[in-house]
N, C-alpha and C positions, 0 to 999 in steps of 0.2 A: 466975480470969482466964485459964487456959492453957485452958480449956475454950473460952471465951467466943476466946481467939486463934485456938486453934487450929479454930473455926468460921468464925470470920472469914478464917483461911487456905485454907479448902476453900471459902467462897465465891467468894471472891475467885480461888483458882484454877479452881472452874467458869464463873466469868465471862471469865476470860482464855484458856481452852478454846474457848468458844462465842464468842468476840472472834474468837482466831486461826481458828476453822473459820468464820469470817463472812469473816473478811480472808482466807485462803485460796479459799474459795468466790468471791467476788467476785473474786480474782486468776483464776483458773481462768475466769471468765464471761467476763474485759477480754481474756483472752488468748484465749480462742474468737472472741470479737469482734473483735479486730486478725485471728486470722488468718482468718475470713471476708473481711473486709475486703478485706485482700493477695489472697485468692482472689478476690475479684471485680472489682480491680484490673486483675489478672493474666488474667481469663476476657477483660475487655474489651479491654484492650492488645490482645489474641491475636485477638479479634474483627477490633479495626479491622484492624490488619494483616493480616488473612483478608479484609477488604475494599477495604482497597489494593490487596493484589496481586488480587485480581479484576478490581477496575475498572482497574488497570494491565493486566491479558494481555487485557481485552477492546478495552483501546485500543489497545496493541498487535496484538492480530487487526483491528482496524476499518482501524488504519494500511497493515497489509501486504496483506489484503483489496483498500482502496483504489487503493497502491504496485501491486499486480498488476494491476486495471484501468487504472491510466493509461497502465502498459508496455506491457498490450495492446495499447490505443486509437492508442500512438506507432507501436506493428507495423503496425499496419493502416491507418495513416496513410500509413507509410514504404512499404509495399507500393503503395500505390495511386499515391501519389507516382513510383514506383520505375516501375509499368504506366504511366502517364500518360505518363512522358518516353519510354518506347519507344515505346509506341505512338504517339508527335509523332514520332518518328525515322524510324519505321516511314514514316507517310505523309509525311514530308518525303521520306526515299529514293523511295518510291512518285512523287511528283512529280516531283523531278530527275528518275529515268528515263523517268517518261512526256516532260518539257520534253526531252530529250536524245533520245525516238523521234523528238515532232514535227519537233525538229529537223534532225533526219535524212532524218525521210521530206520535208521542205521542199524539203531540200539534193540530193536526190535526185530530186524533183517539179521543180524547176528547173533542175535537171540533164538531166531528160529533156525539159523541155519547149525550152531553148534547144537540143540536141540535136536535138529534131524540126525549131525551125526553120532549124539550121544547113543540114537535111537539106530541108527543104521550099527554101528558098534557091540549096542547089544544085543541086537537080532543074529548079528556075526554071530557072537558070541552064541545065542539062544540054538542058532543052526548050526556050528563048530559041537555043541555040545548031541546036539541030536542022532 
C-alpha cells in the first residue's frame, strides 16, 4: 500500500505541476492580453488627442488667417473712407474758392461798370455843359 500511495502521490503531484504551469501559463497569456489591451487603449487615447489638437491648430490658423482678412478688408475700407472725405473737402474748398473768385470778380465787374457810367455821366454832363 505505500507503494501503491506513494504512486499515487507522484501522480498526483505531476498533475498539480502540469495544473500550476497550466494556471501559470494562462496567467501569463490574461496578463499579456490586459496589457495589450491598456497599450491599445493608450495608442488610441494618444491618437484622438493627436487629432484634436490638429483639428484645433487648424481652426485656430482658419480663425486667425480669417481674423487677418477682415482687418485688412476694415484698412482698406477705412482708407478709402479716409480719401473719400478729403477728397469731398478738397472739392468743397475748390468750390467755395472758385464761388468767393466769381464773387469778386462780379463785385469788381460792377464796380467798374457803374464806374464807367458814373464817368460816361459826367462827361455828359462835362459836354452838356460845353
Amino acid at each position: 500500500m505505500t507503494r501503491e500511495r506513494r504512486l499515487r502521490f507522484v501522480v498526483w503531484r505531476a498533475y498539480t505541476n502540469k495544473l500550476s504551469k497550466a494556471f501559470f501559463g494562462w496567467q501569463r497569456h490574461m496578463q499579456d492580453l490586459n496589457n495589450q489591451m491598456r497599450l491599445h487603449l493608450v495608442a488610441q487615447s494618444i491618437s484622438h488627442a493627436q487629432l484634436k489638437q490638429i483639428a484645433f491648430s487648424q481652426l485656430k490658423l482658419a480663425t486667425a488667417d480669417r481674423r487677418r482678412r477682415r482687418i485688412q478688408m476694415l484698412r482698406t475700407y477705412y482708407k478709402a473712407w479716409k480719401e473719400s472725405n478729403a477728397y469731398r473737402k478738397y472739392l468743397m474748398d475748390q468750390n467755395v474758392s472758385v464761388m468767393h473768385f466769381r464773387n469778386s470778380c462780379n463785385t469788381s465787374l460792377l464796380k467798374m461798370v457803374f464806374d464807367a457810367l458814373r464817368l460816361n455821366k459826367e462827361n455828359e454832363k462835362h459836354d452838356l455843359m460845353m
